[in-house]
C-alpha positions in Angstrom: 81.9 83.1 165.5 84.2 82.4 167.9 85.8 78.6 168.6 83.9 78.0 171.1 80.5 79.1 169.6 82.0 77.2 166.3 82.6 73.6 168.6 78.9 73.9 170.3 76.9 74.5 166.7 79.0 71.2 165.4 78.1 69.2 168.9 74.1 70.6 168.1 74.3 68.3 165.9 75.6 65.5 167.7 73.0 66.2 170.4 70.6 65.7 168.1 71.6 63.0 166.6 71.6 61.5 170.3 68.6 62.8 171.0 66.5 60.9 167.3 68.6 57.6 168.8 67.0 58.1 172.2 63.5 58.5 170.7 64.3 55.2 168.4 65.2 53.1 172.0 62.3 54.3 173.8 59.9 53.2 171.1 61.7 50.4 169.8 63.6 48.7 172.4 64.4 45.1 170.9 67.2 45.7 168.4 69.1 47.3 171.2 68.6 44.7 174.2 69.6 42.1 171.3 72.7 44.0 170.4 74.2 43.8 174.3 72.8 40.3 174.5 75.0 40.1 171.8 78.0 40.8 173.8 76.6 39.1 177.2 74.7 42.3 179.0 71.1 41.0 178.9 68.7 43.8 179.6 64.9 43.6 178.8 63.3 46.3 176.8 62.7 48.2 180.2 65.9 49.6 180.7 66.7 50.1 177.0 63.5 53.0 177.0 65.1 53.8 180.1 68.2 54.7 178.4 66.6 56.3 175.4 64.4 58.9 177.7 68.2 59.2 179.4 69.0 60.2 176.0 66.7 62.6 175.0 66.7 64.6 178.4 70.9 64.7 178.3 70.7 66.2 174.9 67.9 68.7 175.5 69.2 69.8 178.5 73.0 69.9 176.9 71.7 72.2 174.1 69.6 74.1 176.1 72.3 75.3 178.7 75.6 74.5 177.0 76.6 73.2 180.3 80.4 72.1 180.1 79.6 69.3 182.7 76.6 67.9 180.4 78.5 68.4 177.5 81.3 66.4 179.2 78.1 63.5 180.8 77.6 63.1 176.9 81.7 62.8 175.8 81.8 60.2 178.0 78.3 58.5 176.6 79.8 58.6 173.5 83.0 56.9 174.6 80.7 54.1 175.9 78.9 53.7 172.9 82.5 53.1 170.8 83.2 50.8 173.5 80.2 48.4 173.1 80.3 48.6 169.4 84.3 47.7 169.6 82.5 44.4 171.8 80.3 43.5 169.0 82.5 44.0 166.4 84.8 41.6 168.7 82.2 39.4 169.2 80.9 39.0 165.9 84.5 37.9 164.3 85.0 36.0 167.0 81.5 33.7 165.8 83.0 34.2 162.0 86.3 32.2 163.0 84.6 30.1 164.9 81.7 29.1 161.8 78.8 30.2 163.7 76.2 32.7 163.3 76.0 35.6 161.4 76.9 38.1 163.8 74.8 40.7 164.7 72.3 42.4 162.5 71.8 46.2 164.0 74.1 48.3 166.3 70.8 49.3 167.8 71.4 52.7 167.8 67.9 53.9 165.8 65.8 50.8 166.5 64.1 49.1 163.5 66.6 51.4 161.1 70.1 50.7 162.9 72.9 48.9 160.9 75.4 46.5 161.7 78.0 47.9 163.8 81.1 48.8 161.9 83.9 51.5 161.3 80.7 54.1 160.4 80.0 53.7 163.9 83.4 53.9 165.0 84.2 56.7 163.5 80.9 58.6 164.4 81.1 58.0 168.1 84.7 58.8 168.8 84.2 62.1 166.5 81.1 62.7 168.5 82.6 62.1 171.7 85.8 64.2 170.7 83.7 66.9 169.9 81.1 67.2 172.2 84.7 66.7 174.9 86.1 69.8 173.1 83.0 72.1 172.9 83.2 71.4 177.5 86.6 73.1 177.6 86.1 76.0 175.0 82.8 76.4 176.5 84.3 76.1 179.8 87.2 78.2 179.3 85.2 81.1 177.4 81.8 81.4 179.3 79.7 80.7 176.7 76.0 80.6 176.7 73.5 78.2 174.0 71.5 81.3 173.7 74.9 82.9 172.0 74.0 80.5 169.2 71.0 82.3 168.4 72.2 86.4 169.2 72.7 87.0 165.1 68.9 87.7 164.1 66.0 85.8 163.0 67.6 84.6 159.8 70.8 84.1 160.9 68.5 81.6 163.3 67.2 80.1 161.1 70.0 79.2 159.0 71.7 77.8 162.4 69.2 75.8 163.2 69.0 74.3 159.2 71.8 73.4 159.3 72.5 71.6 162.5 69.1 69.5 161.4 70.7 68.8 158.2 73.9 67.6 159.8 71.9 65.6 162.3 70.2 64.2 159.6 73.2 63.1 157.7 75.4 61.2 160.4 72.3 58.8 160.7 72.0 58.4 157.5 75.6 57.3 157.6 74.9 55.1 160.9 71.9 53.6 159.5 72.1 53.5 155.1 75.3 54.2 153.9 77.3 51.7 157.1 76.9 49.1 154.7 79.3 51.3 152.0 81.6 51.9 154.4 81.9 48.5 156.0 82.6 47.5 152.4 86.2 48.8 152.7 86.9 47.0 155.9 88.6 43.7 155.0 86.6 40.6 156.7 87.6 37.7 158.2 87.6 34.4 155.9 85.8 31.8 157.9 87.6 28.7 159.2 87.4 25.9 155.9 87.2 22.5 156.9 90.5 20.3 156.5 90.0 17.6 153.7 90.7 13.9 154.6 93.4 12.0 153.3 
Protein backbone atom coordinates (compact mmCIF):
# COMPACT_ATOMS: atom_id res chain seq x y z
CA UNK A 1 0.00 0.00 0.00
CA UNK A 2 1.48 2.93 -0.99
CA UNK A 3 1.70 6.44 1.35
CA UNK A 4 -0.72 7.88 -0.14
CA UNK A 5 -3.32 4.92 -0.18
CA UNK A 6 -1.86 4.47 3.63
CA UNK A 7 -2.91 8.52 4.56
CA UNK A 8 -6.52 8.23 2.81
CA UNK A 9 -7.54 4.68 4.68
CA UNK A 10 -6.38 6.62 8.09
CA UNK A 11 -8.52 9.89 6.98
CA UNK A 12 -11.65 7.06 6.17
CA UNK A 13 -11.87 7.18 9.34
CA UNK A 14 -11.84 10.63 10.20
CA UNK A 15 -14.46 11.10 7.52
CA UNK A 16 -16.50 9.02 9.25
CA UNK A 17 -16.09 10.06 12.30
CA UNK A 18 -17.23 13.52 10.72
CA UNK A 19 -19.79 12.14 9.05
CA UNK A 20 -21.65 10.12 12.75
CA UNK A 21 -21.07 13.99 14.24
CA UNK A 22 -23.00 15.42 11.35
CA UNK A 23 -25.86 12.90 11.73
CA UNK A 24 -25.69 13.81 15.76
CA UNK A 25 -26.15 17.88 14.75
CA UNK A 26 -28.87 17.30 12.36
CA UNK A 27 -30.95 15.28 14.85
CA UNK A 28 -29.87 16.84 17.91
CA UNK A 29 -29.14 20.38 17.42
CA UNK A 30 -29.30 21.96 21.09
CA UNK A 31 -25.96 20.83 22.66
CA UNK A 32 -24.20 22.41 19.75
CA UNK A 33 -26.09 25.95 19.47
CA UNK A 34 -25.45 25.92 23.45
CA UNK A 35 -21.80 25.23 23.08
CA UNK A 36 -21.21 28.53 20.54
CA UNK A 37 -23.56 30.43 22.68
CA UNK A 38 -21.13 29.52 25.03
CA UNK A 39 -18.46 31.41 23.37
CA UNK A 40 -20.93 34.38 22.10
CA UNK A 41 -22.01 32.92 18.33
CA UNK A 42 -25.80 32.40 19.01
CA UNK A 43 -27.23 30.23 16.23
CA UNK A 44 -30.70 28.48 16.61
CA UNK A 45 -30.95 24.86 15.92
CA UNK A 46 -31.59 25.71 12.17
CA UNK A 47 -28.30 26.33 11.14
CA UNK A 48 -26.63 23.70 13.54
CA UNK A 49 -28.67 20.72 11.17
CA UNK A 50 -27.54 22.90 8.52
CA UNK A 51 -24.09 22.26 9.48
CA UNK A 52 -24.53 18.65 10.26
CA UNK A 53 -26.12 17.74 6.56
CA UNK A 54 -22.85 20.01 5.59
CA UNK A 55 -21.09 17.41 7.36
CA UNK A 56 -22.31 14.36 6.20
CA UNK A 57 -22.31 15.45 2.34
CA UNK A 58 -18.34 16.80 2.76
CA UNK A 59 -17.43 13.41 4.15
CA UNK A 60 -19.40 11.18 1.67
CA UNK A 61 -18.38 13.07 -1.12
CA UNK A 62 -14.54 13.18 0.34
CA UNK A 63 -14.49 9.37 0.60
CA UNK A 64 -16.23 8.76 -2.36
CA UNK A 65 -13.77 10.70 -4.77
CA UNK A 66 -10.64 11.28 -2.71
CA UNK A 67 -10.73 14.64 -4.09
CA UNK A 68 -7.51 16.59 -2.75
CA UNK A 69 -9.59 19.87 -2.67
CA UNK A 70 -12.44 18.09 -0.38
CA UNK A 71 -9.94 16.51 1.52
CA UNK A 72 -8.34 19.87 1.99
CA UNK A 73 -12.47 21.68 2.55
CA UNK A 74 -12.37 19.16 5.55
CA UNK A 75 -8.49 19.99 6.94
CA UNK A 76 -9.56 23.30 7.23
CA UNK A 77 -13.17 22.15 9.06
CA UNK A 78 -11.12 20.51 11.32
CA UNK A 79 -8.89 23.50 12.03
CA UNK A 80 -12.16 25.32 12.90
CA UNK A 81 -13.40 22.93 15.09
CA UNK A 82 -9.87 23.09 17.39
CA UNK A 83 -10.46 26.72 17.12
CA UNK A 84 -13.91 26.91 18.79
CA UNK A 85 -13.07 24.27 21.24
CA UNK A 86 -9.70 26.36 22.19
CA UNK A 87 -12.83 29.36 22.77
CA UNK A 88 -14.56 27.21 25.14
CA UNK A 89 -11.98 25.96 26.82
CA UNK A 90 -10.93 29.84 27.12
CA UNK A 91 -14.18 30.72 28.02
CA UNK A 92 -14.95 28.21 30.57
CA UNK A 93 -11.65 29.10 32.80
CA UNK A 94 -12.25 32.39 32.26
CA UNK A 95 -15.97 31.70 34.37
CA UNK A 96 -13.75 29.31 36.85
CA UNK A 97 -11.51 32.47 37.92
CA UNK A 98 -14.09 34.52 37.85
CA UNK A 99 -16.57 32.02 40.40
CA UNK A 100 -19.24 31.59 38.01
CA UNK A 101 -20.78 28.83 36.33
CA UNK A 102 -19.71 25.61 35.65
CA UNK A 103 -18.58 25.93 32.21
CA UNK A 104 -19.80 24.17 29.59
CA UNK A 105 -21.22 20.65 29.69
CA UNK A 106 -20.77 19.11 25.85
CA UNK A 107 -18.44 20.16 23.02
CA UNK A 108 -21.43 19.37 20.99
CA UNK A 109 -19.75 17.45 18.62
CA UNK A 110 -22.27 14.06 18.88
CA UNK A 111 -25.31 15.78 20.33
CA UNK A 112 -26.93 14.19 23.46
CA UNK A 113 -23.43 12.03 23.84
CA UNK A 114 -20.70 14.88 23.40
CA UNK A 115 -18.34 15.67 26.38
CA UNK A 116 -16.94 18.63 27.73
CA UNK A 117 -14.42 20.07 25.45
CA UNK A 118 -10.95 19.27 26.46
CA UNK A 119 -7.31 18.12 25.32
CA UNK A 120 -9.31 14.71 23.77
CA UNK A 121 -10.75 17.11 21.59
CA UNK A 122 -7.68 18.97 20.99
CA UNK A 123 -5.80 16.43 20.10
CA UNK A 124 -8.43 14.61 17.83
CA UNK A 125 -9.11 17.67 15.68
CA UNK A 126 -5.61 18.83 14.97
CA UNK A 127 -4.69 15.00 14.23
CA UNK A 128 -7.69 14.93 12.15
CA UNK A 129 -7.05 18.02 10.41
CA UNK A 130 -3.26 17.14 9.98
CA UNK A 131 -4.26 14.05 8.39
CA UNK A 132 -6.96 14.56 6.37
CA UNK A 133 -4.27 17.97 5.18
CA UNK A 134 -1.67 15.20 4.40
CA UNK A 135 -3.79 12.52 2.62
CA UNK A 136 -4.68 16.21 -0.08
CA UNK A 137 -0.94 16.42 -1.09
CA UNK A 138 -0.04 12.53 -1.31
CA UNK A 139 -3.21 12.20 -3.00
CA UNK A 140 -2.53 15.18 -4.94
CA UNK A 141 0.92 14.47 -5.77
CA UNK A 142 0.28 10.58 -6.67
CA UNK A 143 -3.13 10.58 -8.52
CA UNK A 144 -4.79 8.51 -6.42
CA UNK A 145 -8.30 7.26 -6.72
CA UNK A 146 -10.90 6.10 -3.41
CA UNK A 147 -11.74 3.15 -5.51
CA UNK A 148 -7.78 2.20 -5.14
CA UNK A 149 -8.83 1.45 -1.57
CA UNK A 150 -10.96 -1.23 -2.56
CA UNK A 151 -8.67 -2.91 -5.84
CA UNK A 152 -7.24 -5.94 -3.37
CA UNK A 153 -10.37 -8.41 -3.55
CA UNK A 154 -13.50 -8.95 -1.71
CA UNK A 155 -11.80 -9.83 1.61
CA UNK A 156 -9.13 -7.57 1.44
CA UNK A 157 -12.55 -5.19 1.23
CA UNK A 158 -13.81 -6.16 3.80
CA UNK A 159 -11.14 -6.10 6.14
CA UNK A 160 -10.55 -2.28 4.92
CA UNK A 161 -13.65 -1.32 5.49
CA UNK A 162 -13.64 -3.11 9.33
CA UNK A 163 -11.30 -1.47 10.23
CA UNK A 164 -11.84 2.02 9.25
CA UNK A 165 -15.42 1.45 11.15
CA UNK A 166 -13.60 0.26 14.09
CA UNK A 167 -11.27 3.28 14.10
CA UNK A 168 -14.27 5.53 13.58
CA UNK A 169 -15.77 4.01 16.32
CA UNK A 170 -13.02 4.45 18.71
CA UNK A 171 -12.03 8.35 18.29
CA UNK A 172 -15.72 8.96 19.48
CA UNK A 173 -15.54 6.90 22.01
CA UNK A 174 -12.56 8.96 23.10
CA UNK A 175 -14.54 12.41 22.20
CA UNK A 176 -17.54 11.38 23.92
CA UNK A 177 -16.59 8.44 27.15
CA UNK A 178 -13.13 8.35 27.79
CA UNK A 179 -12.68 12.74 27.49
CA UNK A 180 -13.37 12.65 30.96
CA UNK A 181 -10.02 10.30 31.61
CA UNK A 182 -8.07 12.35 29.64
CA UNK A 183 -9.19 15.70 30.92
CA UNK A 184 -8.20 14.13 34.31
CA UNK A 185 -4.48 14.78 33.46
CA UNK A 186 -4.98 18.35 32.63
CA UNK A 187 -4.30 20.44 35.65
CA UNK A 188 -7.48 22.89 36.53
CA UNK A 189 -7.70 26.17 37.56
CA UNK A 190 -8.37 26.68 41.46
CA UNK A 191 -11.23 29.12 41.71
CA UNK A 192 -10.74 32.56 43.18
CA UNK A 193 -11.18 32.05 47.46
CA UNK A 194 -12.62 34.82 49.07
CA UNK A 195 -10.24 37.16 51.22
CA UNK A 196 -10.96 36.76 55.02
CA UNK A 197 -11.64 40.01 57.10
CA UNK A 198 -9.53 41.26 59.63
Amino acid sequence: MSSALAAFSISAIVLVVLAVAGLSKVTTPEPTATTLASIGIRVGTVPVRLLGVVEVALAAATALTASPLLLGVAALLHLGFTGVVLAVRKSHRRQLLAGSGDGPASCGCFGASSAAPGLAHITVTVASAVTLGAAALLIRANNIEARELFDDGLLASVLTVGLISLGAAMVILILTRLAELFDSFEPQPAAPTPLALR
